[in-house]
Phi, psi and omega in degrees: 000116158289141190331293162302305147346293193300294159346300181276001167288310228270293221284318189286000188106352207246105216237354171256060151280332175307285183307336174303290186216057136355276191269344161302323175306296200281316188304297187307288178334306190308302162303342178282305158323285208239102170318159188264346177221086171333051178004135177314317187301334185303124194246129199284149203309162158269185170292329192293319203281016170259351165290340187264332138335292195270353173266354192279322156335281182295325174330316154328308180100020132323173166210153167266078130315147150331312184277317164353283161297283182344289162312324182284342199259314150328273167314346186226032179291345184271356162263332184287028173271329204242295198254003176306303181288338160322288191272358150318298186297303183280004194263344160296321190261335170256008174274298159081075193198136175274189196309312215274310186289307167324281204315300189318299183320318154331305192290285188310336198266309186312292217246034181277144186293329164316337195239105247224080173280114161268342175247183171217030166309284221291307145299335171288309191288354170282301176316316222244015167259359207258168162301111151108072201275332166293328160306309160324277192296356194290332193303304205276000000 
């Protein structure tokens, strides 16, 4: 999203832009980063450029949540063999919370009754980042 846009929402009053579209924001980012269909050429992003993407973001005044990450994680589960440990490692680095604390918080959104897994990629790949990953699994 751009600055100025944001800026200018702002200058008019409209000050629940953050909360409005938050997560569409970060989601959108995310999607920019990593497409849902890759060009062959495409070469995927390191942690620095998805951090400096997304910080660019909060400088805004966006926020990387808990539901965020879920979601992001969630959104790319048919992928997270190839980009998972990627947007861990960078969601880690803007948190600055470890791996293990991300995830579980990950874990708790995942396995909300409201969240309706037809698949279990997405769980298995939390489980198998957490600290005591046989506890995890006895909770799923």
């Amino acid at each position: 999203m751009h600055p100025d846009l944001v800026n200018l929402w702002k200058k008019i009053g409209y000050h629940e832009i953050y909360s409005d579209v938050n997560d569409l924001v970060m989601q959108g980012a995310l999607l920019i980063l990593f497409p849902p269909t890759p060009p062959i050429n495409r070469i995927i992003p390191d942690v620095n450029s998805v951090v400096s993407c997304l910080r660019q973001l909060l400088d805004l005044g966006f926020q990387l949540t808990e539901i965020v990450m879920e979601e992001a994680f969630r959104l790319f589960e048919h992928r997270l063999n190839e980009i998972g440990d990627l947007l861990l490692s960078s969601f880690q680095e803007i948190c600055r919370e470890s791996k293990s604390t991300i995830v579980r918080s990950c874990l708790i959104q995942t396995m909300k009754p409201e969240r309706n897994h037809r698949k279990f990629d997405l769980l298995e790949f939390l489980i198998n980042r957490v600290d005591q990953p046989e506890v995890a699994r006895k909770v799923h």
